[in-house]
C-alpha positions in Angstrom: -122.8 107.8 -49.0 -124.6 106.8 -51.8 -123.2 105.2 -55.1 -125.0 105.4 -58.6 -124.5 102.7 -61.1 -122.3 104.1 -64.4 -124.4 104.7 -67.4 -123.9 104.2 -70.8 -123.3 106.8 -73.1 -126.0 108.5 -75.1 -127.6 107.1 -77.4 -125.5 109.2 -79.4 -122.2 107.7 -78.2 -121.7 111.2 -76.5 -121.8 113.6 -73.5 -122.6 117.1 -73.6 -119.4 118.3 -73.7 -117.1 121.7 -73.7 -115.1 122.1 -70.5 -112.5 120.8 -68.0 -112.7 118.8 -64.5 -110.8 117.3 -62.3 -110.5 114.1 -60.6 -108.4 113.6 -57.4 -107.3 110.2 -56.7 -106.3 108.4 -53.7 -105.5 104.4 -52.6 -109.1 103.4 -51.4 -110.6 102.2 -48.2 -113.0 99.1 -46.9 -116.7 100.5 -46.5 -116.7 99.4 -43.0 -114.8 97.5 -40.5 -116.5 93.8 -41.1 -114.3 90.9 -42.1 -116.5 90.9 -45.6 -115.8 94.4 -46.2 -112.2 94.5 -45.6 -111.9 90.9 -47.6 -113.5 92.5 -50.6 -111.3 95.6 -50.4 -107.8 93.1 -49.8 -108.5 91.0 -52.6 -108.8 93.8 -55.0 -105.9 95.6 -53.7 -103.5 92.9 -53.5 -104.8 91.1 -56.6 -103.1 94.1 -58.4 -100.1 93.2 -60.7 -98.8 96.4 -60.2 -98.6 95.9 -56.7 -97.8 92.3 -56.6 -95.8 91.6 -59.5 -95.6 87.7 -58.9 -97.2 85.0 -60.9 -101.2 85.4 -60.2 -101.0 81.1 -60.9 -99.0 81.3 -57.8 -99.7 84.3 -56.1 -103.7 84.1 -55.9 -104.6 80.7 -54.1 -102.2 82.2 -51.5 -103.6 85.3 -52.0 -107.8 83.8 -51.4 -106.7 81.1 -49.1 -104.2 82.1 -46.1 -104.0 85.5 -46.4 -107.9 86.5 -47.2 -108.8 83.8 -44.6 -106.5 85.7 -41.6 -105.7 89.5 -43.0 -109.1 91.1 -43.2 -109.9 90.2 -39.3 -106.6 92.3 -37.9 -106.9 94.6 -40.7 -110.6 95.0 -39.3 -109.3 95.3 -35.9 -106.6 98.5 -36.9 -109.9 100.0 -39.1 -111.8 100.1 -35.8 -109.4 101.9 -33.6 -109.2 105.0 -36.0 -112.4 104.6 -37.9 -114.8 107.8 -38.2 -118.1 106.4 -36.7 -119.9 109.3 -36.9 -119.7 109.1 -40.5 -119.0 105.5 -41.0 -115.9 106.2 -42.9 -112.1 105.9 -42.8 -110.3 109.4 -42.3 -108.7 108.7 -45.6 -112.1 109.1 -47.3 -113.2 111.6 -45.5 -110.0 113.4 -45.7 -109.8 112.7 -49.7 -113.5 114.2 -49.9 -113.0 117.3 -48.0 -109.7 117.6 -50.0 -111.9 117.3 -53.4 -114.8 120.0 -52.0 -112.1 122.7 -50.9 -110.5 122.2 -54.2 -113.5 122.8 -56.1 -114.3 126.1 -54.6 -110.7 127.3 -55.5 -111.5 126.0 -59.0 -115.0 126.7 -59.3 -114.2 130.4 -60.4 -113.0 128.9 -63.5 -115.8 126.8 -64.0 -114.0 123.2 -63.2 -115.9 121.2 -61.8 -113.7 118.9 -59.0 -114.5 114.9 -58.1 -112.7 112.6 -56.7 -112.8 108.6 -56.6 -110.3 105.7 -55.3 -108.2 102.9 -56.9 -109.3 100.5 -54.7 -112.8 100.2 -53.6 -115.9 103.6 -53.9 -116.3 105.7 -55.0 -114.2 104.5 -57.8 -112.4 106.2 -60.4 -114.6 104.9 -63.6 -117.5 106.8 -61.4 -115.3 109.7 -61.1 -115.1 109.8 -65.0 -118.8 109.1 -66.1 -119.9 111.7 -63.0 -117.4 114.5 -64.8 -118.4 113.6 -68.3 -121.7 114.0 -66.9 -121.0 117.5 -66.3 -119.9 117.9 -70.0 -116.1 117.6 -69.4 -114.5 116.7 -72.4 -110.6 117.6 -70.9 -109.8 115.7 -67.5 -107.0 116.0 -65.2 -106.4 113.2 -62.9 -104.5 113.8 -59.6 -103.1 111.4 -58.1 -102.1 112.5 -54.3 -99.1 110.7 -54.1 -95.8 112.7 -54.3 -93.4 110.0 -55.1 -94.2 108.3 -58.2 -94.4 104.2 -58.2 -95.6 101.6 -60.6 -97.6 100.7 -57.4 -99.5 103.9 -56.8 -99.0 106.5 -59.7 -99.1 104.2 -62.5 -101.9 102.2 -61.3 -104.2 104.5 -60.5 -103.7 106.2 -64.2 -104.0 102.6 -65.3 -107.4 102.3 -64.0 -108.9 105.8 -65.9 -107.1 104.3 -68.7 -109.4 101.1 -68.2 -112.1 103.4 -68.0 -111.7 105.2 -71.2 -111.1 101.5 -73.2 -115.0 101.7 -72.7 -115.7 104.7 -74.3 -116.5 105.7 -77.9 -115.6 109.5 -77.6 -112.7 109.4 -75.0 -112.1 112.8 -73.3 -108.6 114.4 -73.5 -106.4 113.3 -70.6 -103.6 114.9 -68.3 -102.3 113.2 -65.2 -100.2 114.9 -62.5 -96.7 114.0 -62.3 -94.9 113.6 -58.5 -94.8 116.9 -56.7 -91.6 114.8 -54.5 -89.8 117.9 -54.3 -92.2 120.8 -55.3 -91.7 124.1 -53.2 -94.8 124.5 -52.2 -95.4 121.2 -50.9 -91.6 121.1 -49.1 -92.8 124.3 -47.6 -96.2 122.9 -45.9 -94.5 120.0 -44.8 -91.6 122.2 -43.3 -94.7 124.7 -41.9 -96.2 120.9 -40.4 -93.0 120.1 -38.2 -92.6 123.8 -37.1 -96.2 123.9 -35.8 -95.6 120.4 -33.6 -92.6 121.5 -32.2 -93.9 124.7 -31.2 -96.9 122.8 -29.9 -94.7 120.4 -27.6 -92.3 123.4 -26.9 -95.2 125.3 -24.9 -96.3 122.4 -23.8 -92.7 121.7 -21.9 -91.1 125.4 -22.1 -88.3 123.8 -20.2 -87.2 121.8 -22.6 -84.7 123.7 -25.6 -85.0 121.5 -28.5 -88.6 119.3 -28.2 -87.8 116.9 -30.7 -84.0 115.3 -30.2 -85.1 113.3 -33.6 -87.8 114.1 -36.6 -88.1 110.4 -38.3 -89.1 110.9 -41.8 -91.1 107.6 -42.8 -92.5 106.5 -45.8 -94.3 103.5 -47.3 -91.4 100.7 -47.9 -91.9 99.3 -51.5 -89.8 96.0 -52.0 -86.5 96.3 -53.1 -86.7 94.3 -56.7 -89.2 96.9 -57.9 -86.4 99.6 -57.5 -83.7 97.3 -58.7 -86.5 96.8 -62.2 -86.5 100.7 -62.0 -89.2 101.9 -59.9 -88.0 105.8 -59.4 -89.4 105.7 -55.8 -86.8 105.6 -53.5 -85.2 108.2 -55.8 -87.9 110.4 -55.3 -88.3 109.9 -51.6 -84.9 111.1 -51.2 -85.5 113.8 -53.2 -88.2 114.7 -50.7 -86.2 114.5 -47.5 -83.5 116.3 -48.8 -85.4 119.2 -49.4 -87.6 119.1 -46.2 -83.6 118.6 -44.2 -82.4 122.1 -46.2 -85.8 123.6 -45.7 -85.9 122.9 -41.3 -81.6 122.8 -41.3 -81.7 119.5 -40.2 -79.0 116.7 -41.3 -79.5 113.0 -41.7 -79.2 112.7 -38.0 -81.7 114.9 -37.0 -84.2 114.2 -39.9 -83.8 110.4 -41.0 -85.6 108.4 -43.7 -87.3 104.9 -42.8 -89.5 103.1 -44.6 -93.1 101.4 -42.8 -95.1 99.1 -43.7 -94.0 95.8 -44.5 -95.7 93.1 -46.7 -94.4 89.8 -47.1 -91.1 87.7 -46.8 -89.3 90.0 -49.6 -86.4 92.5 -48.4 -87.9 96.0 -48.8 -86.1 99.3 -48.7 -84.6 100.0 -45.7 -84.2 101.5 -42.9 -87.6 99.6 -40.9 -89.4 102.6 -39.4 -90.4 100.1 -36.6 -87.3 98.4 -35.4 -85.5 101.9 -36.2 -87.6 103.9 -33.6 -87.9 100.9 -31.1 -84.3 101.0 -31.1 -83.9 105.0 -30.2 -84.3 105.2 -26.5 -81.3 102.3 -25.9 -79.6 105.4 -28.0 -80.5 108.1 -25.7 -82.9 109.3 -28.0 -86.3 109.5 -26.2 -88.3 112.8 -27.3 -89.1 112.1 -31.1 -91.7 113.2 -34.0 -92.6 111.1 -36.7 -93.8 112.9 -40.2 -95.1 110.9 -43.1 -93.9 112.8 -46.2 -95.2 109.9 -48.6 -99.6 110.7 -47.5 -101.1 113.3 -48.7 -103.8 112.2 -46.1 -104.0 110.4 -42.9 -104.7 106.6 -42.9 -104.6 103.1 -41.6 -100.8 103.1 -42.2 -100.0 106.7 -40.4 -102.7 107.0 -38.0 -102.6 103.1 -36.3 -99.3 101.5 -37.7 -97.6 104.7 -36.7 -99.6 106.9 -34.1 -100.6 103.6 -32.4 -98.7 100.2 -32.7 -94.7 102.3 -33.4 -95.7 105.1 -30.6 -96.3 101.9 -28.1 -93.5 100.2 -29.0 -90.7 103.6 -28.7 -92.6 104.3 -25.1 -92.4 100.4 -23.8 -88.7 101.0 -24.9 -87.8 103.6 -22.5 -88.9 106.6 -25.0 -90.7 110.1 -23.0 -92.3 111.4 -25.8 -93.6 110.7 -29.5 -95.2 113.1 -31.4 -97.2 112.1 -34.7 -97.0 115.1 -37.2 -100.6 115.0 -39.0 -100.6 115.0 -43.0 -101.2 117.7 -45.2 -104.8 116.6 -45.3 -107.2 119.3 -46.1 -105.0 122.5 -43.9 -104.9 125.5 -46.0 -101.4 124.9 -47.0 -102.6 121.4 -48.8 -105.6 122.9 -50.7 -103.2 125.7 -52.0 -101.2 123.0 -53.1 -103.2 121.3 -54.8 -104.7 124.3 -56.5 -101.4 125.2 -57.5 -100.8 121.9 -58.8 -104.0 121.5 -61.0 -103.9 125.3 -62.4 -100.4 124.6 -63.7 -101.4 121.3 -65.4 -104.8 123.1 -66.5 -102.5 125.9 -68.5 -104.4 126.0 -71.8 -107.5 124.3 -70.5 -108.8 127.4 -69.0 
């Protein structure tokens, strides 16, 4: 993949201009394995005040000496066990891009062009802009794929086209897409996603009346001090589970909400997805499915943390059988979401 360097404007200060685009937007992602790589991608992510809120005085020789000198190797390590070697990529960028090319042939009838760029690391989001504007776009909507809002993923990701458009002269007109945490559409793919893995497993064991005795619903944990300062996360991950529970008639015994991915000594929201399915099979719980409501696309965090490290951990444990439910990704139920989604925050665009 090859990455131009942003121009400046022209001469004029302008673009050619007179249509709409879109930009989808996802976390980001290390070029390659190698402990430079995944340093350089670290340090940008978790120099982020959105996503660590402490003192950077205190936070960042921590931050560039321990944790940058330790992280990037084991983070390298988890990259390599899922990583896309035929196209030297993560999934999540090759997921994000396919995601952004189906989109654009739904949307190319209307003559909206469709890019996509990351927060973190490339193809990033001020290259998104500039390659739209380059288009003539003078109306852009952002989409964030994240369902739940947060100050850590939502907010920050607009905050970085806002950065973007500081630099301009002759700023395009601007919509961002708002959480989806309980849209219809998207309760009914992920509904559609369990459906389709227990009917999987079940003619895989026909025996067997129920395949899943559990469906863990687990999301990325966010410290519990940005909830208590107002974050509207865990709000809207409960909005999303209650949904999917009235959507497959499941109760909060059959479908339960944990939270993964731990950072740090500071209590995050609970229940730990990790310790929580570890501690199934002493239950008498042993033939599970994990979905991952909060990923639009499959990562680091569902496809090692979960499908790999929490899957090993439930089977040492006495569990028979784990099943990870992919993300949305790019199915036809996800691009029809997200056409949906962009059309309606197009209206009076097109």
């Amino acid at each position: 993949m090859v990455f131009h360097h942003i121009p400046a404007e022209g001469s004029d200060g302008q673009y050619p201009s007179g249509k709409p685009g879109v930009i989808v937007v996802n976390l980001g992602t290390p070029d390659d394995t190698g402990y430079g790589a995944v340093r350089r991608y670290l340090s940008e992510f978790l120099s982020d005040r959105r996503v660590i809120e402490g003192p950077p005085v205190l936070w960042q020789p921590i931050l560039q000496g321990v944790v940058l000198s330790t992280r990037p190797r084991a983070s390298g390590r988890a990259y390599a066990r899922i990583w896309d070697t035929q196209r030297n990529e993560s999934p999540l960028r090759g997921v994000t891009r396919r995601q952004a090319e189906k989109l654009a042939e739904r949307l190319a009838v209307s003559g909206v062009p469709v890019v996509w760029g990351m927060r973190y690391g490339r193809p990033s989001l001020a290259e998104a802009l500039h390659d739209l504007l380059r288009q003539g776009c003078d109306r852009i909507l952002t989409m964030p794929l994240y369902p739940q809002y947060s100050a850590t993923t939502t907010a920050t990701a607009n905050d970085q086209i806002f950065r973007a458009l500081m630099k301009l002269r002759n700023q395009p007109a601007l919509r961002t897409l708002p959480p989806f945490a309980d849209d219809p559409d998207f309760i009914a793919a992920l509904a559609r996603s369990v459906r389709d893995a227990q009917a999987q497993v079940q003619a895989q064991a026909p025996s067997q009346a129920q395949p899943f005795q559990m469906v863990v619903a687990s999301f990325h944990g966010l410290p519990k001090d940005y909830v208590a300062k107002g974050d509207s996360y865990a709000a809207d991950c409960l909005k999303t589970v209650t949904a999917l529970r009235a959507a497959l008639g499941m109760d909060e015994t059959t479908l339960p909400m944990t939270f993964q991915s731990r950072f740090g000594p500071a209590k995050w929201l609970e229940p730990y997805t990790a310790p929580f399915i570890k501690a199934l099979p002493a239950r008498g719980v042993t033939r599970i499915a994990v979905v991952m409501p909060g990923f639009m696309a499959d990562c680091l965090e569902t496809l090692d943390e979960i499908g790999n490290e929490v899957r090993e951990e439930f089977l040492a444990a006495g569990g028979e059988s784990f099943t990870l439910i992919p993300c949305l990704n790019d199915s036809p139920a996800s691009i029809d979401l997200l056409e949906k989604l962009a059309r309606r925050e197009l209206a009076g665009w097109l």
